[in-house]
N, C-alpha and C positions, 0 to 999 in steps of 0.2 A: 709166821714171824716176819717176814721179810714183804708181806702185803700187807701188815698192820706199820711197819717202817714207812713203807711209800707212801700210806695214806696218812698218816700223821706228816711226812715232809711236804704233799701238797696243799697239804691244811695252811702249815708253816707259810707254802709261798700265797696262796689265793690272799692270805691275812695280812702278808708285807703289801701286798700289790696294792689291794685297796687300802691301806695305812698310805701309801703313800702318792695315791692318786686322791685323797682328801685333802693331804698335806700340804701338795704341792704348790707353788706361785704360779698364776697366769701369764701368759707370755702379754708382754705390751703389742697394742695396734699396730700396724706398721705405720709411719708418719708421712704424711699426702708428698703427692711427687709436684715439685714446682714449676711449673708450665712457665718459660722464657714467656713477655709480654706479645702480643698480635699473631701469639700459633695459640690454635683452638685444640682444647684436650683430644682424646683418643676416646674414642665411644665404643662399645662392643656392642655387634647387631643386634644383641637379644636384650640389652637396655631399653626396652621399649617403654613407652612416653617419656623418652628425651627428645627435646626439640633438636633440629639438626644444628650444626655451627651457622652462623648467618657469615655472609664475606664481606670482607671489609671493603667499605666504599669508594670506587675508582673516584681518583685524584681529578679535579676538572682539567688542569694543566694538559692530563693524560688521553682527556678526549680529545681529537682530532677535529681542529676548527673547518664545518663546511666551507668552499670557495663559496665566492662572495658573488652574486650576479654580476654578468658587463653590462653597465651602462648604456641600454641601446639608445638612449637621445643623443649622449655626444657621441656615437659611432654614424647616426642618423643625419647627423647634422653633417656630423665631417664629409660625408658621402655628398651633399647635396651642392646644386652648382645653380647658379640665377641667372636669369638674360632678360632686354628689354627688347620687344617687336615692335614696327613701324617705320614710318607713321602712318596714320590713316587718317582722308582726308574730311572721315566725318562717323559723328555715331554710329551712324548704323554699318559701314564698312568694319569699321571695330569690332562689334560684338558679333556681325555675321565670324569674322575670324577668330574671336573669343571663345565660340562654339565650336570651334573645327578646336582647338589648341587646348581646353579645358580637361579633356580624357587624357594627354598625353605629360601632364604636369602634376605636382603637387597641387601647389595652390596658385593664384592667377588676378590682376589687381589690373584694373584700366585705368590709365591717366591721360589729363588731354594739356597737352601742352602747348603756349603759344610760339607763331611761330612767322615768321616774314617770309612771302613770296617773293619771287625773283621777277624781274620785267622783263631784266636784258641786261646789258651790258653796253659800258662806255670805254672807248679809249679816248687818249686825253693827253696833253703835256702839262707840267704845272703852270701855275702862275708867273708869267718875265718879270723884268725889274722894270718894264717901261713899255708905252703902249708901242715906241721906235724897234723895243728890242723884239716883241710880241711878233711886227709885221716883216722884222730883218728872217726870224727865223721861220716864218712862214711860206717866205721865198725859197730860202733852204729847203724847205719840205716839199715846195712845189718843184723846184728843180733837180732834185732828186728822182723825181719821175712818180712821186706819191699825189692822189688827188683825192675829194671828201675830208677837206680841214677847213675850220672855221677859226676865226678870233672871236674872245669872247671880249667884248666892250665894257658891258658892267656889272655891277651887283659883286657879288665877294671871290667869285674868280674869275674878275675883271682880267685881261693879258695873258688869260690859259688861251691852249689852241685846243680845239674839240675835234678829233682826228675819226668820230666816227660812232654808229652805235651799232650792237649784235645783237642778237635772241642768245644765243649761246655760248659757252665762255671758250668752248674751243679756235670759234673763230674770232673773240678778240683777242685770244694769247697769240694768233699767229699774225696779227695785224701788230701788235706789240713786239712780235719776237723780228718783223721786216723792218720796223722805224729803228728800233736796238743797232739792229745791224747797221744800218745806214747813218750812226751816228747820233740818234733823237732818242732821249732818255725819258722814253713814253711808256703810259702807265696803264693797266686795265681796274675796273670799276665795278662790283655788281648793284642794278639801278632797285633798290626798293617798293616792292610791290604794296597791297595791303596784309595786313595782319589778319592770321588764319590761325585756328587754333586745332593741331594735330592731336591725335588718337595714338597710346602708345602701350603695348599687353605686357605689364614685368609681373615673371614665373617663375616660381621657386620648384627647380626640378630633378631628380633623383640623378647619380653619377652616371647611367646606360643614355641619358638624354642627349639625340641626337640636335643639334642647334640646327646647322644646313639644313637639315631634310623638314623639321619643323618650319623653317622660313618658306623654304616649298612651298609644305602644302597648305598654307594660310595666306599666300604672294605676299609678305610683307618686304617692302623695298630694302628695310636692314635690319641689321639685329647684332645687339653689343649685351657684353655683360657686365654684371653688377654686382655690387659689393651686396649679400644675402642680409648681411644688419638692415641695409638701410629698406628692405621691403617691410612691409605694417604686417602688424602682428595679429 
């Protein structure tokens, strides 16, 4: 009696159970989770063929601008210093020295410039007011105990006194600096040779460039420097 009860109340429940797993309403989807914009969802490993998130593209702002190269021409330039050698008394002395100075420079330019030779030297008083005054102070100069003075009679330094000529100007400044003294307001002169045209080496040469030691070894008589614009280009 009591195993025909049980098996009639499981009857009961298996027949509720499936009544109301027929019956029943479906639970709704759950509704999509909303991803904040520029974050990439959540992938799980085993989602295979999803493509990965891609990154979002650095800002150009954000890349770091490379330094810029220096300028080596105006570092180049800044560095460099110019001089002009000579003179030289003729082509071929120039470019023998041209040769020795070429290795030691940038670049290297001959110019031949003209140029007046020297004779010698005059001492002199100016011009008197009168051929009387000419011969008064020429007594003067003689009595003095000075001798080698002339009057000059004509032509445009008619009434000068001509007190002497030199080869060198040392000795006519000392011949001028004994009349000074003695009171005669006497003058030196240098006398004009002919026209010669000098040989002159301008070098455009990097800042270690020795000048002295370069005038050395090419014997040039001087050597001045220059404004680097004004060498050719």
């Amino acid at each position: 009696m009591l195993v025909r009860a049980l098996i009639v109340l499981f009857s009961v429940l298996n027949l509720g159970a499936a009544v109301w797993w027929i019956a029943h309403d479906s639970l709704p989807p759950p509704a999509p989770v909303q991803v904040p914009p520029g974050v990439a969802p959540l992938q799980l490993v085993n989602e295979a063929g999803a493509p990965p998130p891609s990154m979002p593209p650095t800002p150009a702002s954000a890349t770091a601008a490379a330094p810029s190269p220096v300028d080596e021409g105006t570092t180049a330039a800044s560095a460099q210093q110019c001089f002009s050698f000579g003179p030289y008394a003729s082509n071929e002395a120039g470019a023998a020295a041209a040769a020795k100075l070429k290795p030691l420079v940038r670049t290297l330019a001959t110019r031949g410039q003209a140029e007046t030779s020297t004779r010698g030297w005059r001492v002199y008083l100016p011009p008197q007011a009168s051929r009387e005054q000419a011969e008064a102070v020429a007594q003067r100069i003689g009595a003095a105990g000075f001798s080698d003075f002339l009057i000059v009679r004509d032509g445009a330094e008619a009434n000068s006194i001509a007190l002497g000529r030199y080869r060198g100007e040392d000795a006519a400044n000392k011949r001028v600096q004994a009349l000074n003294a003695a009171g005669f307001a006497a003058r030196a002169q240098a006398l004009d040779g002919p026209e010669a045209v000098a040989v002159w080496l301008d070098v455009v040469a990097g800042e270690a460039f020795d000048a002295r030691r370069a005038q050395a070894a090419i014997a040039a008589e001087q050597f001045r420097k220059i404004d680097c614009a004004a060498m050719p280009r």
